[in-house]
mmCIF file of the protein (N, C-alpha, C, O) and its ligand, coordinates in Angstrom:
data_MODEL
# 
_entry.id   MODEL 
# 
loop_
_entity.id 
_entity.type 
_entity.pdbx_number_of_molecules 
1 polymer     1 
2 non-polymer 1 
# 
_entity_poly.entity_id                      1 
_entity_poly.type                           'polypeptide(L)' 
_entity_poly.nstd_linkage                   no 
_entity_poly.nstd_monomer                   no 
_entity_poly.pdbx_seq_one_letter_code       
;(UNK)(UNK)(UNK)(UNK)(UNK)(UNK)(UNK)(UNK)(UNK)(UNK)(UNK)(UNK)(UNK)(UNK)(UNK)(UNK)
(UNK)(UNK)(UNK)(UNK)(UNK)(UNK)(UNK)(UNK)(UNK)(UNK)(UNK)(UNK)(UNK)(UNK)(UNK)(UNK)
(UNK)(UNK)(UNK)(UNK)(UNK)(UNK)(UNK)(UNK)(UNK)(UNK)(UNK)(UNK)(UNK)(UNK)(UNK)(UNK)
(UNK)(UNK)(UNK)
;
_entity_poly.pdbx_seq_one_letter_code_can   XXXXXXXXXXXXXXXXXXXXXXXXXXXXXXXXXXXXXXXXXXXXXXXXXXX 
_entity_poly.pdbx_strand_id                 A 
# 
loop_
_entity_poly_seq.entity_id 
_entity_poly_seq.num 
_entity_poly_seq.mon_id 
_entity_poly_seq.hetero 
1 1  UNK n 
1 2  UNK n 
1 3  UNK n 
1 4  UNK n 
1 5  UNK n 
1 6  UNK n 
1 7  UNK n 
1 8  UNK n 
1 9  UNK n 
1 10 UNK n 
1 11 UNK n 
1 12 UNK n 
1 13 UNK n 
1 14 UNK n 
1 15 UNK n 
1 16 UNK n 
1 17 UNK n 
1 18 UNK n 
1 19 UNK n 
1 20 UNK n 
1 21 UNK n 
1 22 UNK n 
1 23 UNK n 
1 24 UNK n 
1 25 UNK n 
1 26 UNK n 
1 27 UNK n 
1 28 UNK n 
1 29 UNK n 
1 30 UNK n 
1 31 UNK n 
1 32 UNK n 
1 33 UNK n 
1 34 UNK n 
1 35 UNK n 
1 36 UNK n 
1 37 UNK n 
1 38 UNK n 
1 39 UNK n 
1 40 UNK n 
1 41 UNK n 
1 42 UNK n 
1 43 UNK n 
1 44 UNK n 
1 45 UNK n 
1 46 UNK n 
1 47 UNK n 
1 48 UNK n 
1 49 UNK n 
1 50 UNK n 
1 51 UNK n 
# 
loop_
_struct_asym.id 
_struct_asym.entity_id 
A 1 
B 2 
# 
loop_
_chem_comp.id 
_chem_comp.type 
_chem_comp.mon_nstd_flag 
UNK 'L-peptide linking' . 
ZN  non-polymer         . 
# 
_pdbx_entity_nonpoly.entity_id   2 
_pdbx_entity_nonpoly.name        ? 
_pdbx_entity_nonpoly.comp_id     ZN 
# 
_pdbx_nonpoly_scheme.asym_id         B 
_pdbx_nonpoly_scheme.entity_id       2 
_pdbx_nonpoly_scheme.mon_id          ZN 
_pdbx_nonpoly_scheme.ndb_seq_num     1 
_pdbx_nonpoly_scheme.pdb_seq_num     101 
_pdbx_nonpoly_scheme.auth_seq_num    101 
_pdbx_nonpoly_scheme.pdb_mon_id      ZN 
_pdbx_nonpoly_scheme.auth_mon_id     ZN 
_pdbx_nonpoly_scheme.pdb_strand_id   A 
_pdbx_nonpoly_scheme.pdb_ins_code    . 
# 
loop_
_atom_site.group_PDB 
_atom_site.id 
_atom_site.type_symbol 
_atom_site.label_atom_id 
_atom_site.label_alt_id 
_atom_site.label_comp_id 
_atom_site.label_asym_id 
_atom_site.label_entity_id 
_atom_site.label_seq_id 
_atom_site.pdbx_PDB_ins_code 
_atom_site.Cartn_x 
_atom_site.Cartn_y 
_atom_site.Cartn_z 
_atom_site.occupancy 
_atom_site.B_iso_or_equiv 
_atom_site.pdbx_formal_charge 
_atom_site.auth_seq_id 
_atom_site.auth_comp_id 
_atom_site.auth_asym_id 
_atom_site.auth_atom_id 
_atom_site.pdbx_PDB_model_num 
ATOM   1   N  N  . UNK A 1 1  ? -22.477 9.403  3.174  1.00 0.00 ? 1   UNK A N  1 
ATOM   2   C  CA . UNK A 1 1  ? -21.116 9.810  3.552  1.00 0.00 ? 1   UNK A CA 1 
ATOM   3   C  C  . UNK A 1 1  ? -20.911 9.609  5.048  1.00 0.00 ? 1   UNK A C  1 
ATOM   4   O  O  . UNK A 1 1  ? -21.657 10.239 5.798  1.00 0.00 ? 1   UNK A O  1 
ATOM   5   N  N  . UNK A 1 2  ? -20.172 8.967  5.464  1.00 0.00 ? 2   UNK A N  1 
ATOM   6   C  CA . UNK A 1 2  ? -19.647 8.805  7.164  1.00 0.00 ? 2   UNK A CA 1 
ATOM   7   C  C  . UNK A 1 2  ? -18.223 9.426  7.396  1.00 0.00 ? 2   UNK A C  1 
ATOM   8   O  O  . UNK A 1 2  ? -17.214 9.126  6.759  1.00 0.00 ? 2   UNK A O  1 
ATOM   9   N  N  . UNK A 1 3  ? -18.307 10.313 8.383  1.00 0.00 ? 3   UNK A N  1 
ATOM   10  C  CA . UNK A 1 3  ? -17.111 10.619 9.105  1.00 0.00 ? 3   UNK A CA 1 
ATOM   11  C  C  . UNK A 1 3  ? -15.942 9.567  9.407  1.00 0.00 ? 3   UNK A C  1 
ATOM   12  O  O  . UNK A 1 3  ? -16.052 8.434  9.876  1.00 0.00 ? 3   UNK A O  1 
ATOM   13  N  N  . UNK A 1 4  ? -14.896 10.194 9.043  1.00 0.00 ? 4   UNK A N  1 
ATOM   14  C  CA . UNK A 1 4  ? -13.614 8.965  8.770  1.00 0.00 ? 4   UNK A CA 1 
ATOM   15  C  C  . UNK A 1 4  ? -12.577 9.130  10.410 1.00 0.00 ? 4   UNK A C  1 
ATOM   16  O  O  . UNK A 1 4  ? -11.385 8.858  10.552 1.00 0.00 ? 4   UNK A O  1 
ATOM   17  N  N  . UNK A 1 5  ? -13.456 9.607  11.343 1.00 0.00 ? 5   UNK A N  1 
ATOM   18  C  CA . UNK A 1 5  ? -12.772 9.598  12.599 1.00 0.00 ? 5   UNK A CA 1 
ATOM   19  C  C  . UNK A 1 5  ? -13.826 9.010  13.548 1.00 0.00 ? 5   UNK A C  1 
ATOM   20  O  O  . UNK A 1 5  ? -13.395 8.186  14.355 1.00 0.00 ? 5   UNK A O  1 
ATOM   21  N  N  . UNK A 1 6  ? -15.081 9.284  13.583 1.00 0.00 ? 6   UNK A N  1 
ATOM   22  C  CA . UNK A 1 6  ? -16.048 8.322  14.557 1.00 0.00 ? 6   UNK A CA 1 
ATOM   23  C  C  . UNK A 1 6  ? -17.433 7.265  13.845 1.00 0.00 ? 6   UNK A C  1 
ATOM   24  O  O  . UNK A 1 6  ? -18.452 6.775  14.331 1.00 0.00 ? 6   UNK A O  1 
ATOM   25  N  N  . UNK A 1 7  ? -16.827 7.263  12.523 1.00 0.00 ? 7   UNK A N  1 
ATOM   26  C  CA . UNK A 1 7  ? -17.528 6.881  11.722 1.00 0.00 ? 7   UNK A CA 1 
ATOM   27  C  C  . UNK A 1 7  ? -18.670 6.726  11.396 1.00 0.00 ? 7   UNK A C  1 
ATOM   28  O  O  . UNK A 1 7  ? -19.074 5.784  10.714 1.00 0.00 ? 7   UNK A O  1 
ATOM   29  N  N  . UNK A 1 8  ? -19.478 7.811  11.930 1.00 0.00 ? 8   UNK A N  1 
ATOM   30  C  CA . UNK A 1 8  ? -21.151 8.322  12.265 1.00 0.00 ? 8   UNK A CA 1 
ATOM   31  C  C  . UNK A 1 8  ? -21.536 8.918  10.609 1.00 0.00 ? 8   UNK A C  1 
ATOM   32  O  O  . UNK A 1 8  ? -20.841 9.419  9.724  1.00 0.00 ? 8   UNK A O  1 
ATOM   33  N  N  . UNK A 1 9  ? -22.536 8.684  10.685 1.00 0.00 ? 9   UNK A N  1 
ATOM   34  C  CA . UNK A 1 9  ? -23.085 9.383  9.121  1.00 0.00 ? 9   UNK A CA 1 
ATOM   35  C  C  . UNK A 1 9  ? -22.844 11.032 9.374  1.00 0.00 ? 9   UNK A C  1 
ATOM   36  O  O  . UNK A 1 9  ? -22.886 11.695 10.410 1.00 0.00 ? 9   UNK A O  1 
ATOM   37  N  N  . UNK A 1 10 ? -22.660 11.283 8.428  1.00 0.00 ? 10  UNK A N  1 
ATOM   38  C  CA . UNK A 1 10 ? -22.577 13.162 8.148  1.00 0.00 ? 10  UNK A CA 1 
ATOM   39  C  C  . UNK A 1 10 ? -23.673 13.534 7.849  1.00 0.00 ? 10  UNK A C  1 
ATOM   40  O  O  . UNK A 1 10 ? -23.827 13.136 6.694  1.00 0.00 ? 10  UNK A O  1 
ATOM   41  N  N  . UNK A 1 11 ? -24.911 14.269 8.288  1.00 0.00 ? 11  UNK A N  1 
ATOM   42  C  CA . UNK A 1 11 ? -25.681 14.374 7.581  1.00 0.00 ? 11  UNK A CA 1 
ATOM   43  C  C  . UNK A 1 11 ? -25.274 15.678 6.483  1.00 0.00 ? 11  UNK A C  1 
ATOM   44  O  O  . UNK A 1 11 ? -24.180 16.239 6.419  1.00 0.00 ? 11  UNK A O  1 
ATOM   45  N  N  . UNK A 1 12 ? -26.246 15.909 5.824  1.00 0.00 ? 12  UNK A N  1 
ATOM   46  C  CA . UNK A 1 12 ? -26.054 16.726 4.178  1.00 0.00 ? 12  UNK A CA 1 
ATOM   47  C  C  . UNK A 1 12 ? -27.377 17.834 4.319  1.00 0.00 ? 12  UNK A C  1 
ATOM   48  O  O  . UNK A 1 12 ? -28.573 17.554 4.391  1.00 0.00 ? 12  UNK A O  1 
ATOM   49  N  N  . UNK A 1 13 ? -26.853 18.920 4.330  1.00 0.00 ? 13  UNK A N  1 
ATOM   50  C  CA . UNK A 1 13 ? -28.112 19.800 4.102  1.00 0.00 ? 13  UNK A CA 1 
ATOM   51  C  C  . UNK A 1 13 ? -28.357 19.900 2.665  1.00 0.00 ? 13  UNK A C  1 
ATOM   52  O  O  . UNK A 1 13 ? -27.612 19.373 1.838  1.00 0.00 ? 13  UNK A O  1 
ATOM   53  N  N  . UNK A 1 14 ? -29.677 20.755 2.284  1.00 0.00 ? 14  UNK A N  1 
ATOM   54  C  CA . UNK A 1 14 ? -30.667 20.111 1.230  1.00 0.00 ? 14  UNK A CA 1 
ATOM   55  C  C  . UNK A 1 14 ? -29.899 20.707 -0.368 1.00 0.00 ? 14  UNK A C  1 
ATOM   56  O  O  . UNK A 1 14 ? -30.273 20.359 -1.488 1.00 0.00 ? 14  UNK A O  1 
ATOM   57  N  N  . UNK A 1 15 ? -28.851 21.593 -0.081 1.00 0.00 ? 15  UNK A N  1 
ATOM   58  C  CA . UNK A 1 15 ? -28.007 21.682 -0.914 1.00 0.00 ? 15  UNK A CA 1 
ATOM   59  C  C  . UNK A 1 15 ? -27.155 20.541 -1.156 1.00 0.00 ? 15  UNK A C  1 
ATOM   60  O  O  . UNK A 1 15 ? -26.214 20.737 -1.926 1.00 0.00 ? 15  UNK A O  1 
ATOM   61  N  N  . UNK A 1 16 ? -27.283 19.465 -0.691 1.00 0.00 ? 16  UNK A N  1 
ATOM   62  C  CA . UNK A 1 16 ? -26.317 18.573 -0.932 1.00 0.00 ? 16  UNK A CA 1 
ATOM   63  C  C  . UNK A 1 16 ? -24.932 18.895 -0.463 1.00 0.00 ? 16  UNK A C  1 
ATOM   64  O  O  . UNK A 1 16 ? -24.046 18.187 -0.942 1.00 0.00 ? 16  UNK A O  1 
ATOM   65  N  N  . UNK A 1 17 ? -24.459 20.139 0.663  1.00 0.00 ? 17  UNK A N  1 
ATOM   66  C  CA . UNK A 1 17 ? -23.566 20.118 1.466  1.00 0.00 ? 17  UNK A CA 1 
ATOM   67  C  C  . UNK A 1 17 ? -22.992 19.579 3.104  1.00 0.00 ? 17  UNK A C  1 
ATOM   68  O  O  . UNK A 1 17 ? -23.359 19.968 4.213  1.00 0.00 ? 17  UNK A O  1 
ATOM   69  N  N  . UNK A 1 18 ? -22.217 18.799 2.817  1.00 0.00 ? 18  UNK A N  1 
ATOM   70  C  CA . UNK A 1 18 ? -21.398 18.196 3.889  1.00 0.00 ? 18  UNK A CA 1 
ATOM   71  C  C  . UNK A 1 18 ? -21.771 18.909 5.461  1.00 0.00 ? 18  UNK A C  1 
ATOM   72  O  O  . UNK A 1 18 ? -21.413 20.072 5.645  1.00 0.00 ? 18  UNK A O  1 
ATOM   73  N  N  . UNK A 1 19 ? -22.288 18.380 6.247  1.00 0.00 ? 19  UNK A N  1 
ATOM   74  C  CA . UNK A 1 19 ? -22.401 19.258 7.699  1.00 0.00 ? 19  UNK A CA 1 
ATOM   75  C  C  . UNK A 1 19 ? -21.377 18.589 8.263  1.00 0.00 ? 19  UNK A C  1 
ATOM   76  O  O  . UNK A 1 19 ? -21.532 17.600 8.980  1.00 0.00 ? 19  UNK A O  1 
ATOM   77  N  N  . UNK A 1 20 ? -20.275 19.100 7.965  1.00 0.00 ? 20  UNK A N  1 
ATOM   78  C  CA . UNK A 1 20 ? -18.471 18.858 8.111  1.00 0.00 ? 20  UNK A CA 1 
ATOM   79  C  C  . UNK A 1 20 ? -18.052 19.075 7.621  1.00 0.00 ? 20  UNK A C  1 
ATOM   80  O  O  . UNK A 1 20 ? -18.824 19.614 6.828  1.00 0.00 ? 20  UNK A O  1 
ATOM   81  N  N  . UNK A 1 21 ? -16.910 19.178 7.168  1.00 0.00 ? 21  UNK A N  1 
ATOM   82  C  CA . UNK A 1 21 ? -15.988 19.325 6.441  1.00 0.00 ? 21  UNK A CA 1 
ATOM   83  C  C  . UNK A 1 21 ? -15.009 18.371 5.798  1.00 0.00 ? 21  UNK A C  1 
ATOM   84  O  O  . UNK A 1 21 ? -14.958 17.247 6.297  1.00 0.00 ? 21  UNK A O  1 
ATOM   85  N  N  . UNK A 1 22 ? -14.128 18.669 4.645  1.00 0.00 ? 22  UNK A N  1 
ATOM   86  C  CA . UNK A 1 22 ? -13.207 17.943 3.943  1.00 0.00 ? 22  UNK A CA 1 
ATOM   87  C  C  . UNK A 1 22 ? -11.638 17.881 4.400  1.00 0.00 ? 22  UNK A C  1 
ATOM   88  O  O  . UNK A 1 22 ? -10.926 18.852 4.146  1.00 0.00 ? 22  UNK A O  1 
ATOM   89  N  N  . UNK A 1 23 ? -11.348 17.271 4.762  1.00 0.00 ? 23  UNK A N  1 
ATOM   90  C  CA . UNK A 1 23 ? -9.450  17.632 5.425  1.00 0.00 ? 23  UNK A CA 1 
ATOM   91  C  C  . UNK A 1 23 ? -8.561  16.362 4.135  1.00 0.00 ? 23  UNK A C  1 
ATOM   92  O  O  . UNK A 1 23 ? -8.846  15.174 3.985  1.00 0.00 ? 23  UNK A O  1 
ATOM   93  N  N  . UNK A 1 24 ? -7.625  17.061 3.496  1.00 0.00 ? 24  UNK A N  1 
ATOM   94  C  CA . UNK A 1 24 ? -6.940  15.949 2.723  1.00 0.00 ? 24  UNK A CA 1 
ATOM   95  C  C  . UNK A 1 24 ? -5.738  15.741 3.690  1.00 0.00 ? 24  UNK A C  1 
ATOM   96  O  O  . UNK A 1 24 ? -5.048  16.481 4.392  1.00 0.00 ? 24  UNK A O  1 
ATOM   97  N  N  . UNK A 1 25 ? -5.787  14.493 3.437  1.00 0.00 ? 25  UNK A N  1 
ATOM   98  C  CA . UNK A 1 25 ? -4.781  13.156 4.590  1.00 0.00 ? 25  UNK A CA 1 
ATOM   99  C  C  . UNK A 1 25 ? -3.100  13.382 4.034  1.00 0.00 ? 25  UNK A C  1 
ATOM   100 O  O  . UNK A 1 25 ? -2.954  14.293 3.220  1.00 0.00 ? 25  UNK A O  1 
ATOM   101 N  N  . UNK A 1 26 ? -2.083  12.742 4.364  1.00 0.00 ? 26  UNK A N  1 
ATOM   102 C  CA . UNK A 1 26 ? -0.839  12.745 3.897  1.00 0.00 ? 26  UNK A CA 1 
ATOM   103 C  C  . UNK A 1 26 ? -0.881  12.790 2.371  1.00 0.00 ? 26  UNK A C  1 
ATOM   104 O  O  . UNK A 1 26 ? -0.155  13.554 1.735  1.00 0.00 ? 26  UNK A O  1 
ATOM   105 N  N  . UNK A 1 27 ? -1.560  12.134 1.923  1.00 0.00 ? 27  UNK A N  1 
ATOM   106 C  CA . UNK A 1 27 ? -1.355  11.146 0.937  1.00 0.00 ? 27  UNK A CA 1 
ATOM   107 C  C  . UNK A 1 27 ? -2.628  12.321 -0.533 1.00 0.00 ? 27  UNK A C  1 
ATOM   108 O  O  . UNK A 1 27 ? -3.048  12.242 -1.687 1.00 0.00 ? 27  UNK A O  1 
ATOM   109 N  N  . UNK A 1 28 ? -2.664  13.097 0.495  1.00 0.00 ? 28  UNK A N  1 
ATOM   110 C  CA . UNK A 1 28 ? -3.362  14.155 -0.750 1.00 0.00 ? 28  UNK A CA 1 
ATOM   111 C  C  . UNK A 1 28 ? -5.386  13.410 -0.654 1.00 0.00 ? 28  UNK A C  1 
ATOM   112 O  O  . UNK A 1 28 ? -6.402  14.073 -0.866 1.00 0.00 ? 28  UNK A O  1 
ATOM   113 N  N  . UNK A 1 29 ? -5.329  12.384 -0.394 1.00 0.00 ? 29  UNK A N  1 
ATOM   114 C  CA . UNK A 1 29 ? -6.603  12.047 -0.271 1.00 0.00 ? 29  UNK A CA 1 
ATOM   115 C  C  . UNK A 1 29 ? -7.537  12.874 0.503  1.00 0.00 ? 29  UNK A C  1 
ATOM   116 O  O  . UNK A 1 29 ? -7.249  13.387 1.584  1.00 0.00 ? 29  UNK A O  1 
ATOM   117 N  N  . UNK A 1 30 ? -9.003  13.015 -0.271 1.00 0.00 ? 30  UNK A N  1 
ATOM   118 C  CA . UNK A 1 30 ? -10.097 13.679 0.478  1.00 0.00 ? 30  UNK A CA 1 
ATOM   119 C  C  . UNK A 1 30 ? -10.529 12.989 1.629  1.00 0.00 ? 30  UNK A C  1 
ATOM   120 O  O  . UNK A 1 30 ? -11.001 11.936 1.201  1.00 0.00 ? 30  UNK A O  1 
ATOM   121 N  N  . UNK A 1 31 ? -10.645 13.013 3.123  1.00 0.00 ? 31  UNK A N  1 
ATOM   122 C  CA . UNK A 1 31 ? -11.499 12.961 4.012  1.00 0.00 ? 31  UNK A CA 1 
ATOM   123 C  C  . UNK A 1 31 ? -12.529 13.730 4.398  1.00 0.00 ? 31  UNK A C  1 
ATOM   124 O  O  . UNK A 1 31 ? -12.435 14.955 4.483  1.00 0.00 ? 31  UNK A O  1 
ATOM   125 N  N  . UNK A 1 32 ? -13.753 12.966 4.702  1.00 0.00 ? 32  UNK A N  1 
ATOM   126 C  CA . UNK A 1 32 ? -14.811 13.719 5.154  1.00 0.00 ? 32  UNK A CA 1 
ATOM   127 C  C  . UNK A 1 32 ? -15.224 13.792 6.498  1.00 0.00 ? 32  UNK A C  1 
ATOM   128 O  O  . UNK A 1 32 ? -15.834 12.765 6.796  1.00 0.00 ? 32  UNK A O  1 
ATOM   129 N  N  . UNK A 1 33 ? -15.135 14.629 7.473  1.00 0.00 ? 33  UNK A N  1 
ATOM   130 C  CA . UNK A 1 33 ? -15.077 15.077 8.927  1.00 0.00 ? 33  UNK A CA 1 
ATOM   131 C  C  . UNK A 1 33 ? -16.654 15.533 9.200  1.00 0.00 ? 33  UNK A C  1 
ATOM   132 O  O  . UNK A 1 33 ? -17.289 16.364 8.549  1.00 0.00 ? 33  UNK A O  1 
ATOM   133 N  N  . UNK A 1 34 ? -17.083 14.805 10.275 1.00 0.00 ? 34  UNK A N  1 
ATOM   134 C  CA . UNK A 1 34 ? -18.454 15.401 10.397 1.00 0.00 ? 34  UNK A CA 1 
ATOM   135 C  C  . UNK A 1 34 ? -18.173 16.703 11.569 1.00 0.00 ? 34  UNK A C  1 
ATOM   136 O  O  . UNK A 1 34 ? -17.193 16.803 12.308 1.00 0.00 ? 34  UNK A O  1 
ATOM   137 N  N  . UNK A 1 35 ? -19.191 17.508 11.488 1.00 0.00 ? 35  UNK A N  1 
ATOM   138 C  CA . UNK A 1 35 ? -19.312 18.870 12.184 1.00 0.00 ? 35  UNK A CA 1 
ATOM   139 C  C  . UNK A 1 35 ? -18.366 18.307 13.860 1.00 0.00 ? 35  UNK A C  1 
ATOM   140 O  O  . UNK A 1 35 ? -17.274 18.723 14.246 1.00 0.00 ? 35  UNK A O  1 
ATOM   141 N  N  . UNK A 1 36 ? -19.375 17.153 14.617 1.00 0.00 ? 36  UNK A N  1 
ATOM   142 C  CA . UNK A 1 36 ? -18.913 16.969 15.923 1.00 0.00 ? 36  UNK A CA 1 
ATOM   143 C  C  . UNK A 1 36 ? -17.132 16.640 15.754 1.00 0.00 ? 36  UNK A C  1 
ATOM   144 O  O  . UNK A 1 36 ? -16.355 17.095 16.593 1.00 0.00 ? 36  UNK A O  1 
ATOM   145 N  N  . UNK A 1 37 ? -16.975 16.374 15.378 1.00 0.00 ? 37  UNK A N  1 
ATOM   146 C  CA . UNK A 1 37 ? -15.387 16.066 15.703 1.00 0.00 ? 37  UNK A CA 1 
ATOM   147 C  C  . UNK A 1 37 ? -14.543 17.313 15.073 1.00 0.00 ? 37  UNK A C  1 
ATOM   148 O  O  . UNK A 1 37 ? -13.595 17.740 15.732 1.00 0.00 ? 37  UNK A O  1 
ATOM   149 N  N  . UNK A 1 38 ? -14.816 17.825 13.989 1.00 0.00 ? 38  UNK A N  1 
ATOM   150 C  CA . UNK A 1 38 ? -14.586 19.435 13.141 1.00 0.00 ? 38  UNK A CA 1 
ATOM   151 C  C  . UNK A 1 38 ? -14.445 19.715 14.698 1.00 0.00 ? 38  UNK A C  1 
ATOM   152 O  O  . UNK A 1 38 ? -13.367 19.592 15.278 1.00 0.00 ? 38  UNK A O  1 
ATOM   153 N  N  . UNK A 1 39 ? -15.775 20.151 15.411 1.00 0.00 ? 39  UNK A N  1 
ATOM   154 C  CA . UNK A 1 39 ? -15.472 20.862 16.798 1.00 0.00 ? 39  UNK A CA 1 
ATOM   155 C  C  . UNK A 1 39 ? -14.506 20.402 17.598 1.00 0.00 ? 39  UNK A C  1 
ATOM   156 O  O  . UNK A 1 39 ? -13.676 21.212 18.011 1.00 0.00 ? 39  UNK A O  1 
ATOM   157 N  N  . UNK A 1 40 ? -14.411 18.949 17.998 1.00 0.00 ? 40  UNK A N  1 
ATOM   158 C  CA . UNK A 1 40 ? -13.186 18.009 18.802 1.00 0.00 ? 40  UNK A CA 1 
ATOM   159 C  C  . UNK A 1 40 ? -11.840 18.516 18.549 1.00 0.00 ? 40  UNK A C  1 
ATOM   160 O  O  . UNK A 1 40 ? -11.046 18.497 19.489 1.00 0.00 ? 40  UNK A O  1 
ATOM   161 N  N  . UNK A 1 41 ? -11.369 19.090 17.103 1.00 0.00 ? 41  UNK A N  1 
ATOM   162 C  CA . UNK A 1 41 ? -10.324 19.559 16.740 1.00 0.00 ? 41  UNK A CA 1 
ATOM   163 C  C  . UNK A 1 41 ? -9.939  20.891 16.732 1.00 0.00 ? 41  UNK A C  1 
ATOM   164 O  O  . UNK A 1 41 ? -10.771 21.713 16.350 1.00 0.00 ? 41  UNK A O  1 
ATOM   165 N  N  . UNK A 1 42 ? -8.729  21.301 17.113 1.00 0.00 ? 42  UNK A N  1 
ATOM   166 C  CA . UNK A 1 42 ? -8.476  22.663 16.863 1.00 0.00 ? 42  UNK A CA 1 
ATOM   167 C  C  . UNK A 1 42 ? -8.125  22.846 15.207 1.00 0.00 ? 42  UNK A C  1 
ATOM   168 O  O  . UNK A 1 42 ? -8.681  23.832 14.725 1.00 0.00 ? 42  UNK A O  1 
ATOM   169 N  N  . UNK A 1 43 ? -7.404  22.163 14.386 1.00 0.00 ? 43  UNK A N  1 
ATOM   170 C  CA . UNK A 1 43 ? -6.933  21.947 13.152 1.00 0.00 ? 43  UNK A CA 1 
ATOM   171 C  C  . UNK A 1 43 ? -7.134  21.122 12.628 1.00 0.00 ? 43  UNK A C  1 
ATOM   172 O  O  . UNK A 1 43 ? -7.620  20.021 12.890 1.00 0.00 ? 43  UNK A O  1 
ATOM   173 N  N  . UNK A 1 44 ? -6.649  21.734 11.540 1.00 0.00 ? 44  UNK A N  1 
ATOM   174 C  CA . UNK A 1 44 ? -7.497  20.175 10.283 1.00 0.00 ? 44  UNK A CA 1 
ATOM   175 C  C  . UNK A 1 44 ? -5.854  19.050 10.684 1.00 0.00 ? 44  UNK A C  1 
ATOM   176 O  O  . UNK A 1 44 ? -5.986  17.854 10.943 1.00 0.00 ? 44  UNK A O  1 
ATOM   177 N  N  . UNK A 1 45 ? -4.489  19.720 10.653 1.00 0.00 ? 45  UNK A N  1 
ATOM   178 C  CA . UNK A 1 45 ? -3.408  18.611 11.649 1.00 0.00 ? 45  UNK A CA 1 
ATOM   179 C  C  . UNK A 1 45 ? -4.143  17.737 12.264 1.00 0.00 ? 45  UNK A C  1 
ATOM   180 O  O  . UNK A 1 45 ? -4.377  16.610 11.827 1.00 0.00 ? 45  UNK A O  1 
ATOM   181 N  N  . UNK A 1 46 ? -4.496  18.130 13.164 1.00 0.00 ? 46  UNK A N  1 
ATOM   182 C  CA . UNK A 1 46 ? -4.817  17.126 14.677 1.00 0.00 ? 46  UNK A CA 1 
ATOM   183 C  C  . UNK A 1 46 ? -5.837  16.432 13.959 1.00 0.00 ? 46  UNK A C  1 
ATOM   184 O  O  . UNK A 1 46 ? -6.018  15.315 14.446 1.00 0.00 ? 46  UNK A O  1 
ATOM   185 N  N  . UNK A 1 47 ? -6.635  16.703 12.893 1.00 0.00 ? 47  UNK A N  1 
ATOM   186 C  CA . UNK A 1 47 ? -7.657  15.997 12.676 1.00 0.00 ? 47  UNK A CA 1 
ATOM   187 C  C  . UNK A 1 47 ? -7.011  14.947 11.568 1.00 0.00 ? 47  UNK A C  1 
ATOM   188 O  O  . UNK A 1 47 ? -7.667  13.907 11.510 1.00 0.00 ? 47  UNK A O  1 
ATOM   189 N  N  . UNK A 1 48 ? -6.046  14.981 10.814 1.00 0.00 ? 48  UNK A N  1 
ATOM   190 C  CA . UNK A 1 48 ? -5.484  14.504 10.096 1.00 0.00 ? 48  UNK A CA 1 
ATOM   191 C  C  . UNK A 1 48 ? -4.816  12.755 10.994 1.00 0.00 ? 48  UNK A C  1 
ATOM   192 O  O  . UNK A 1 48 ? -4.757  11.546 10.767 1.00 0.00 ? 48  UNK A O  1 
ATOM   193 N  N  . UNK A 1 49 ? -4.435  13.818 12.108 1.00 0.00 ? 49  UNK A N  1 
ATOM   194 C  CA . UNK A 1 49 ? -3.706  12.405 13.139 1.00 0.00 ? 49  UNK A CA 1 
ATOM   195 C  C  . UNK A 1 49 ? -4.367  11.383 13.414 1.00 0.00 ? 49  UNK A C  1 
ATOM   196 O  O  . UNK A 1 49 ? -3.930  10.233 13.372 1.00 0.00 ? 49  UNK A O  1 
ATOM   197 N  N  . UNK A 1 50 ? -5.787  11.814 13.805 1.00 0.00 ? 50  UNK A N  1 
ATOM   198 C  CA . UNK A 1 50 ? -6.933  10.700 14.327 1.00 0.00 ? 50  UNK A CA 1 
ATOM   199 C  C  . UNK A 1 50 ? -7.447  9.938  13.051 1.00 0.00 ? 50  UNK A C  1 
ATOM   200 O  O  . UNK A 1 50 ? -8.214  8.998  13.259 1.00 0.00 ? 50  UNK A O  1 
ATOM   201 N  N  . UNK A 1 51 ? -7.085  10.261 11.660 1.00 0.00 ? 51  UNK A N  1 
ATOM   202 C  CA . UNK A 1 51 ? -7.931  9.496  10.766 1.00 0.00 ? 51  UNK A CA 1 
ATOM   203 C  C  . UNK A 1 51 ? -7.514  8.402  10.994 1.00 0.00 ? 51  UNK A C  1 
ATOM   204 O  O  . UNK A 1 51 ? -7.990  7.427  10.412 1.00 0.00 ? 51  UNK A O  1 
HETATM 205 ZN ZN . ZN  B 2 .  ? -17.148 12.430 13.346 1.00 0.00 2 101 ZN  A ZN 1 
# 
């Protein structure tokens, strides 16, 4: 899985959970946000803008 704003791998802890998060785009689509840019953002908005 790679982050859809700096396009770096996400890594996955051993649960098989995202170390980031999910933000859905205009269009209802899932994006996957890695932790560093999660932090870059105040909102999942602003994070929506940069995809
Ligand atoms: Zn990122």
């Amino acid at each position: 899985m790679k982050c859809e704003i700096c396009k770096n791998k996400i890594h996955e802890t051993f649960l098989n959970k995202l170390v980031g998060t999910y933000v859905k785009d205009a269009k209802g689509k899932k994006r996957a946000v890695c932790f560093e840019c999660q932090k870059k953002f105040r909102n999942k908005e602003e994070m929506i803008k940069s995809l």
